[in-house]
C-alpha positions as a printed NumPy array, in Angstrom:
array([[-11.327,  37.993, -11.837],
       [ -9.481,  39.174,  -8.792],
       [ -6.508,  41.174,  -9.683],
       [ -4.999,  43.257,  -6.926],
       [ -5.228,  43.343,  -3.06 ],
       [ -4.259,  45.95 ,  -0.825],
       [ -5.441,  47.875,   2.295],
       [ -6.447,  51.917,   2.258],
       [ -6.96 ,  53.563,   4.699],
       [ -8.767,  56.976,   5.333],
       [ -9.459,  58.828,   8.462],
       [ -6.793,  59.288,  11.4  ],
       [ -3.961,  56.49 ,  10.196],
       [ -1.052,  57.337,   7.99 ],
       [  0.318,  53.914,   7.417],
       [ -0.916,  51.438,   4.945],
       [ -2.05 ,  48.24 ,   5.786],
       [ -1.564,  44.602,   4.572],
       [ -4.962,  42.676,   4.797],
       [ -5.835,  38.92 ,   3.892],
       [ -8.393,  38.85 ,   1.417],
       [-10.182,  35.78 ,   3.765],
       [-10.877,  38.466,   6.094],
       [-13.769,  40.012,   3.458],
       [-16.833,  38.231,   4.374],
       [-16.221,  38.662,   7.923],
       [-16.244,  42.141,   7.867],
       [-19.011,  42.845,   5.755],
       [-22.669,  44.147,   6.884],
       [-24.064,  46.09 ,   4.159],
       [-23.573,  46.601,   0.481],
       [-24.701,  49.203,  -2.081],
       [-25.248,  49.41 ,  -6.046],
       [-21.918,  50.378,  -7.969],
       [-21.306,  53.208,  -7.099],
       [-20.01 ,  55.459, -10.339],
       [-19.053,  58.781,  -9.536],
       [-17.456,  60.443,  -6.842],
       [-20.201,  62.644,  -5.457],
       [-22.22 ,  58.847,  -5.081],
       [-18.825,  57.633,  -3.167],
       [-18.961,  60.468,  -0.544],
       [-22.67 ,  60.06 ,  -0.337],
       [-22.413,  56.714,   0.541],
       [-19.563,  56.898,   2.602],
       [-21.101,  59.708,   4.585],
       [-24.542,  57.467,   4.76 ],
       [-22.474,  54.959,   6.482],
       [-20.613,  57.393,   9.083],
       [-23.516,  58.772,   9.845],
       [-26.013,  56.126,  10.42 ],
       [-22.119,  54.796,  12.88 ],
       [-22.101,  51.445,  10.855],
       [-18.407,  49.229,  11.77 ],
       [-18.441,  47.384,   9.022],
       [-19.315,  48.184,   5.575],
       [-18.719,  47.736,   1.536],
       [-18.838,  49.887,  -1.344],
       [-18.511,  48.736,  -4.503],
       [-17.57 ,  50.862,  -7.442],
       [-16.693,  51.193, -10.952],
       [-14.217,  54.315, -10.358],
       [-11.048,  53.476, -10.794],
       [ -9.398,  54.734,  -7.029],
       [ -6.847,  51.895,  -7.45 ],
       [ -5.448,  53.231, -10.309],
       [ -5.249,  56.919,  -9.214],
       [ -3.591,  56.211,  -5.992],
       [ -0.747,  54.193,  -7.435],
       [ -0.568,  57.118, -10.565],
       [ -0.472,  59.516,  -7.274],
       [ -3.406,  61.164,  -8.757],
       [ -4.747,  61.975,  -5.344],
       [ -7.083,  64.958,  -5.873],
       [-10.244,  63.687,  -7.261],
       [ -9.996,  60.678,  -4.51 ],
       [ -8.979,  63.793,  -1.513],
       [-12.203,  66.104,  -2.335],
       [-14.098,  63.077,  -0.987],
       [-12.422,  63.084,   2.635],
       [-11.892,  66.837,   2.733],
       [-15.918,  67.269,   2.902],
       [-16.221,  64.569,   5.241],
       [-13.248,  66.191,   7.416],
       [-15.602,  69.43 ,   7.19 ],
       [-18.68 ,  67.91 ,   8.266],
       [-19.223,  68.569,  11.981],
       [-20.981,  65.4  ,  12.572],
       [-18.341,  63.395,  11.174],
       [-15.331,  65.545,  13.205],
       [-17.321,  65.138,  16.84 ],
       [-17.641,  61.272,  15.793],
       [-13.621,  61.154,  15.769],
       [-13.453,  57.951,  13.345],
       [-10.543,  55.145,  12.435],
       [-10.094,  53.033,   9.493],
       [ -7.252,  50.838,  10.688],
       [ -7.954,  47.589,   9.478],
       [ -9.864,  48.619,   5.603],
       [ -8.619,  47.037,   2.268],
       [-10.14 ,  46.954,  -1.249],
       [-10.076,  44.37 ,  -3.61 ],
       [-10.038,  44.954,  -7.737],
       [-11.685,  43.186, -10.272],
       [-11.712,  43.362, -13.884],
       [-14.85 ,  45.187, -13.504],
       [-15.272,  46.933, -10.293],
       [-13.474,  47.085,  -7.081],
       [-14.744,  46.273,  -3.162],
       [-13.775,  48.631,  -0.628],
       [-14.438,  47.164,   2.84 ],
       [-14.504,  49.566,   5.722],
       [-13.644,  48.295,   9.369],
       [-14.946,  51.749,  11.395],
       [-13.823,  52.487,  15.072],
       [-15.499,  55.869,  16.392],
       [-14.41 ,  57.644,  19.504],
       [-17.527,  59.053,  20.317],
       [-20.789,  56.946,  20.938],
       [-24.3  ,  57.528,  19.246],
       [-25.442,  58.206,  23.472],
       [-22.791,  61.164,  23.032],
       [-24.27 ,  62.376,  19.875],
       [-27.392,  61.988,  20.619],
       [-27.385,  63.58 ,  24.048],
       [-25.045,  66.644,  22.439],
       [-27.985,  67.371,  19.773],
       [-30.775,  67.437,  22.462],
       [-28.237,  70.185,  23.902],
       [-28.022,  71.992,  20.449],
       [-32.089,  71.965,  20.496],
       [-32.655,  73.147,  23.929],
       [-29.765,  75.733,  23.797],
       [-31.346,  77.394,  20.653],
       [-35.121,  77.449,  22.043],
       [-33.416,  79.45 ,  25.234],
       [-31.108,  81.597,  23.225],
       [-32.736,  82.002,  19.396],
       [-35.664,  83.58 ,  18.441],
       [-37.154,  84.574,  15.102],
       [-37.288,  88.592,  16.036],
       [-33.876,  88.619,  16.286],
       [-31.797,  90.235,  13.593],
       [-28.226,  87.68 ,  11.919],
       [-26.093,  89.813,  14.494],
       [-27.69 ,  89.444,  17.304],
       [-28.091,  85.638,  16.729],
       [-24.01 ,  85.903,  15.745],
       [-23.664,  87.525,  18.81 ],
       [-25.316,  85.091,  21.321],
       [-23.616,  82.383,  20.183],
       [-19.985,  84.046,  19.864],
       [-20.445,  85.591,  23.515],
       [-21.687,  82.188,  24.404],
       [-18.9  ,  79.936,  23.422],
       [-15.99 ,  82.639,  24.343],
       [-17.156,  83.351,  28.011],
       [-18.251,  79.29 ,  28.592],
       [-15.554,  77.489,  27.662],
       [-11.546,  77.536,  27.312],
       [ -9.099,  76.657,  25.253],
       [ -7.226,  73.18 ,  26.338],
       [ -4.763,  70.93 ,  25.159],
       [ -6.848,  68.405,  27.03 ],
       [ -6.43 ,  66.891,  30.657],
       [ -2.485,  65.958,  30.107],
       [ -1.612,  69.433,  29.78 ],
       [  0.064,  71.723,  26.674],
       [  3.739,  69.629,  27.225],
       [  2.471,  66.472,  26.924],
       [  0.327,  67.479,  24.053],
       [  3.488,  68.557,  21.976],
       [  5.908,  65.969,  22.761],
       [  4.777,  63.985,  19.483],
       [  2.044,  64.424,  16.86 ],
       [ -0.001,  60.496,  18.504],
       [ -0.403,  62.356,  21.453],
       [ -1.256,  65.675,  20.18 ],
       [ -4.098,  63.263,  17.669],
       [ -5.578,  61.48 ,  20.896],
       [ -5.415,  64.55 ,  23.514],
       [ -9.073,  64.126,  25.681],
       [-10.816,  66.443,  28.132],
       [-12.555,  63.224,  30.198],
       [-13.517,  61.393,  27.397],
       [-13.758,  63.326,  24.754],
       [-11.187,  64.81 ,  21.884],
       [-10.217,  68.127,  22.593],
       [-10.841,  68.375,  18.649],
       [-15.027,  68.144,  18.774],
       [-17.635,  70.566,  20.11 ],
       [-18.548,  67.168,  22.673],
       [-15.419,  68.544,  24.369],
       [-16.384,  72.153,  24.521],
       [-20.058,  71.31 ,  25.757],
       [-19.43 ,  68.513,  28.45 ],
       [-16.248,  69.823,  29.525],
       [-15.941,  73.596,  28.597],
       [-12.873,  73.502,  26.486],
       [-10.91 ,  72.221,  23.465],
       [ -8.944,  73.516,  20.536],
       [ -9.949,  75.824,  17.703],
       [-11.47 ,  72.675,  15.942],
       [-13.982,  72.361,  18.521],
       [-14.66 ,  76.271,  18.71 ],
       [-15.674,  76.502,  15.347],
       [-17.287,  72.93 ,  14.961],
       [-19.802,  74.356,  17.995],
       [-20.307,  77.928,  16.459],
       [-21.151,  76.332,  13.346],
       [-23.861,  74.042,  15.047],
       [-25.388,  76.33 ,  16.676],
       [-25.379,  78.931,  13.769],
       [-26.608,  76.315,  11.862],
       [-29.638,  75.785,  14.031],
       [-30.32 ,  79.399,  14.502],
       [-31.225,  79.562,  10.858],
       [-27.716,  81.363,  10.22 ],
       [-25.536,  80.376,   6.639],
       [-22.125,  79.564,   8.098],
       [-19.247,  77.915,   7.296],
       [-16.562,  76.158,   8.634],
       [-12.803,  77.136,   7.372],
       [ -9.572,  75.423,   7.778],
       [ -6.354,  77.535,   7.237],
       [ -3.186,  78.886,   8.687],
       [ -1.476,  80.841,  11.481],
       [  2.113,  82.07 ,  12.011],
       [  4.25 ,  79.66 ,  11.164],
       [  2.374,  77.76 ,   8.736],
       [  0.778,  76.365,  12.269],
       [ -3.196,  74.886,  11.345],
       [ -6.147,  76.726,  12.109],
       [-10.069,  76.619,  12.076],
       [-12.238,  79.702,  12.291],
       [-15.61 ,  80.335,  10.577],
       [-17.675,  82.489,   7.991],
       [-21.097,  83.591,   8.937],
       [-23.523,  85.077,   6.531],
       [-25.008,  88.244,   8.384],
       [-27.793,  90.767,   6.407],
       [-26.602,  89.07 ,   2.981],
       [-22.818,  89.23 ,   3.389],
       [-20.071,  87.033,   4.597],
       [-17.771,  87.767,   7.16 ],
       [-14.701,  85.889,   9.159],
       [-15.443,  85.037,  13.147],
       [-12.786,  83.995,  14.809],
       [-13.989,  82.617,  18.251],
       [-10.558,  80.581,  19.395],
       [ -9.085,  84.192,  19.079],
       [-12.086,  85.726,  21.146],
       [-11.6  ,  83.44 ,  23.818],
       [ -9.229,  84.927,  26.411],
       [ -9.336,  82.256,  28.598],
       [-10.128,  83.992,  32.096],
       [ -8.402,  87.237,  31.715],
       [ -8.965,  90.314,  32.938],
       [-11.539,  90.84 ,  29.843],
       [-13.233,  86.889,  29.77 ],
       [-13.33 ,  87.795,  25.96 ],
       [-13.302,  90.38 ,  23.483],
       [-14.29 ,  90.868,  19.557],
       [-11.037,  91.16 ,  17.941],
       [-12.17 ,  89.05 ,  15.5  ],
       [-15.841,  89.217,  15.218],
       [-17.5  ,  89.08 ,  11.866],
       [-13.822,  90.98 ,   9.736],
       [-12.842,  91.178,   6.382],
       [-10.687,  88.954,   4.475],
       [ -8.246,  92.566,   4.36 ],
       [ -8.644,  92.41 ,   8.02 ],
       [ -7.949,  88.576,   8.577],
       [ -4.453,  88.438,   6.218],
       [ -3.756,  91.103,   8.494],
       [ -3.791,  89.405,  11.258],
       [ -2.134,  86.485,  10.326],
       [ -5.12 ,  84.382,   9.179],
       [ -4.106,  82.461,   5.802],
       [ -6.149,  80.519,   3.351],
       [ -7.484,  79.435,   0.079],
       [ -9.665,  82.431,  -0.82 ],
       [-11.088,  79.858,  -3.85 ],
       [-12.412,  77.603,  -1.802],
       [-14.722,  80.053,   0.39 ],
       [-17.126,  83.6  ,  -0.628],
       [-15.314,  86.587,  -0.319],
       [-15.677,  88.812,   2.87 ],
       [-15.067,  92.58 ,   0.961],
       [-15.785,  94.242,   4.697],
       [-15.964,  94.302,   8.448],
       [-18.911,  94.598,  10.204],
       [-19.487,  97.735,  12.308],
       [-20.348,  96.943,  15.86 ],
       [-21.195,  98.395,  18.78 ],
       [-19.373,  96.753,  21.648],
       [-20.061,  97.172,  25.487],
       [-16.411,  97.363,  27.123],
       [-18.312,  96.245,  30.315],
       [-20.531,  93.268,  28.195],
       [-18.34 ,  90.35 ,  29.773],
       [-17.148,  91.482,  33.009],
       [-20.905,  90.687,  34.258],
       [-22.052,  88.517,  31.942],
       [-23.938,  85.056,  33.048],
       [-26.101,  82.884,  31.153],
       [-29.067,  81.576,  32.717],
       [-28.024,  78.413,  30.679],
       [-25.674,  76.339,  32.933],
       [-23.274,  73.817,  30.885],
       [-24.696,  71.205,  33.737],
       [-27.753,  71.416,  32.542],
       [-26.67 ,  69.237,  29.358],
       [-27.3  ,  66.132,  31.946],
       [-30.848,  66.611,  31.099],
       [-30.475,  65.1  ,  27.666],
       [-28.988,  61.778,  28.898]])
């Protein structure tokens, strides 16, 4: 027996969203099993996102209606939090505008209308460039730092940090444009932006390092936080020789000053990152007890080129 209609949305959108339940059939493509716990509602919600389906269903016995009207939010918010984290997911850039659920008795429908920014071409074409970067750059006699290294000093003396082709005004003058800021066609917020146009935000810095540490055989992590001001902030943790340590590429990244980049914040301590005005929740991530000791070239960038050009990336079209 039908009991309660009402639209949810997840993803970009703020506002809730008044659908007709007459709409259901036509926006159905696929369907799963009940779904029963919340680890099987993230798997299957990530399943969908990543094979780019528009239109899907999951049906569930969990009680999500319930819990969102009770305001008991945190259960339901673990499940987008680890798809927000998921680099895939971010460089796909997706919208739910248009989703409701319906609740029965029994179990309850939730029917996902999916718009992504990005196109499987763009993914697919941006993976061929993670591939062919790491067989250029990564080899298997190369210690964690040195792999850490190539792909810091990589991303810091490539690319630039941009508010996107509208500039850093228009960006700020209200939080829609500051969600839907592009360099060419991509969000300034994925690592599409930062290979096929050499820039983006911190979000896109750390989405690349982590793909490319990733690939290079590296544990990393991707962390969300806070700056001055209680301003957002994305940075990573890369395991190096058994221990975890901060990177900080954004803050590398000098943009195309008289040093291209530096290593202010190359593989540092938690200590080091409160510091230094880095905040956030030390339970959610390992513990980094120490810096790393480096040896840094003060000349390293001033003549550094890679062989790899960022137009070589056409190749994977």
């Amino acid at each position: 027996m039908l009991v309660l209609c009402h639209a949810y949305l997840f993803g970009f959108n703020d506002a809730l969203e008044t659908v007709n339940v007459e709409q259901e059939e036509n926006n159905v493509v696929s369907r799963n099993a009940l779904v029963s716990t919340y680890d099987g509602y993230y798997k299957a919600i990530k399943k969908h996102l990543y094979k780019m389906d528009k239109n899907f269903t999951i049906e569930t016995t969990l009680k999500l209606d319930r819990e969102l009207r009770k305001n008991k939010m945190e259960k339901w918010n673990k499940i987008f939090d680890k798809l927000d984290k998921d680099t895939r997911i971010m460089n796909m850039r997706y919208d739910t505008k248009g989703s409701y659920s319906i609740t029965y008795d029994s179990h309850a429908k939730y029917v996902y209308a999916v718009k992504y920014d990005s196109s499987s071409k763009d993914l697919k074409r941006y993976d061929k460039f993670i591939n062919k970067w790491n067989r250029k750059h990564i080899d298997s006699e190369m210690t964690d730092e040195e792999k850490v290294r190539e792909i810091h000093d990589y991303i810091v003396s490539k690319c630039n940090y941009s508010y996107g082709d509208k500039g850093e005004k228009w960006f700020y003058k209200n939080s829609k444009n500051a969600a839907n800021a592009k360099l060419g066609k991509y969000s300034i917020y994925t690592s599409l932006a930062m290979v096929f146009e050499n820039g983006g935000v911190c979000a896109a810095y750390s989405n690349l390092f982590y793909d490319l540490a990733k690939k290079a055989g590296l544990e990393v992590k991707y962390i969300r936080g806070t700056i001055t001001n209680s301003r957002r902030h994305a940075w990573n943790l890369v395991k190096v020789d058994g221990k975890w340590y901060h990177l900080d590429a954004t803050w590398d990244d000098n943009n195309g000053g008289v040093k291209d980049y530096n290593y202010n914040f190359y593989l540092k301590s938690d200590k080091y990152m409160r510091e230094n005005d880095h905040l956030w929740n030390p339970k959610s991530y390992p513990k980094c007890k120490e810096s790393y000791e480096i040896e840094e070239d003060e000349d390293a960038s001033d003549d550094f080129e890679y062989e790899y050009d960022m137009d070589d990336s056409d190749d994977c079209e």
